[in-house]
C-alpha positions in Angstrom: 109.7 107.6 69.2 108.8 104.3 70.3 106.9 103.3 73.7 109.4 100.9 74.9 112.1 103.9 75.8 109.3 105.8 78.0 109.5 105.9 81.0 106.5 106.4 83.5 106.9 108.8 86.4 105.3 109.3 89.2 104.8 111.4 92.2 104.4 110.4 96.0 105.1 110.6 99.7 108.0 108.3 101.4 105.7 105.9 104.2 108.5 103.9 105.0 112.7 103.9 104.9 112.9 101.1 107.4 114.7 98.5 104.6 118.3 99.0 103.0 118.6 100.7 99.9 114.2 100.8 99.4 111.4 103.2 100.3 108.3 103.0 100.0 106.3 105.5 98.2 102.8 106.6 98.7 100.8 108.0 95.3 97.7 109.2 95.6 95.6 110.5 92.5 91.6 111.5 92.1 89.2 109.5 90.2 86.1 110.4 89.4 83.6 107.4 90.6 82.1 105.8 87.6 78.2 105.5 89.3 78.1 108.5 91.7 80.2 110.9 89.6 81.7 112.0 93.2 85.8 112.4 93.0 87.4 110.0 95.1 91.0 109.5 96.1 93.2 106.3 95.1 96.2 105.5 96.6 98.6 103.3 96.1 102.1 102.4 97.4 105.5 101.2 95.6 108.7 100.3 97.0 111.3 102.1 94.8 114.8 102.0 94.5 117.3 104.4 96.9 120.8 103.2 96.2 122.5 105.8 98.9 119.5 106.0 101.6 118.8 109.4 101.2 115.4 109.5 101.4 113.2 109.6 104.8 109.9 109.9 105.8 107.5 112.4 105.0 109.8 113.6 101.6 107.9 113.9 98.3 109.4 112.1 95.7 109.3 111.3 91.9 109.7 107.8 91.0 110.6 106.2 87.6 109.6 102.8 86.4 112.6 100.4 85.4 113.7 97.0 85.3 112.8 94.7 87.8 115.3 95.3 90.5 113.4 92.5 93.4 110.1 90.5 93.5 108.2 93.9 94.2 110.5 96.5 92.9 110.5 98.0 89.8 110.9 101.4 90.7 113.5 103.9 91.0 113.3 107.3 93.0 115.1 110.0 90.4 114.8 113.2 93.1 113.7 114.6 95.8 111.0 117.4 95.2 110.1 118.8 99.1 111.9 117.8 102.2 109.7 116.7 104.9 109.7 118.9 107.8 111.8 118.2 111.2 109.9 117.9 114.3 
């Protein structure tokens, strides 16, 4: 098995379906801190790919890299893992 047919996935929040077709996509993950040895969190956002505008805020997502679909979009969402909650 070679690396270029893996795929990396990742898992986030939706912050934002204000653009056609695009979400972005908050993922946070803990790091330890290299001096103080405290765990910290590390977030970072992506604007992945929603062909049919499914997705809304607050849903938790997994994302899957793939080939550069914009000038800051490589991602692609592949489902939907909790529905956010309606107010």
């Amino acid at each position: 098995m070679s690396a270029t047919n893996l795929k990396r996935t990742l898992t986030g929040t939706v912050v934002s379906d204000k653009m056609d077709k695009t979400v972005t996509v908050l993922v946070e993950r803990k790091v330890k801190h290299p001096v103080l040895g405290k765990i910290i969190r590390v977030s970072k956002k992506y604007h992945a790919h929603d062909e049919t505008n499914e997705f809304h805020h607050g849903d938790v997502v997994a994302i899957e890299e793939c080939r550069p679909l914009a000038k800051t979009k490589t991602w692609r969402v592949t489902k939907l893992l909790e529905k956010a909650e309606a107010i």
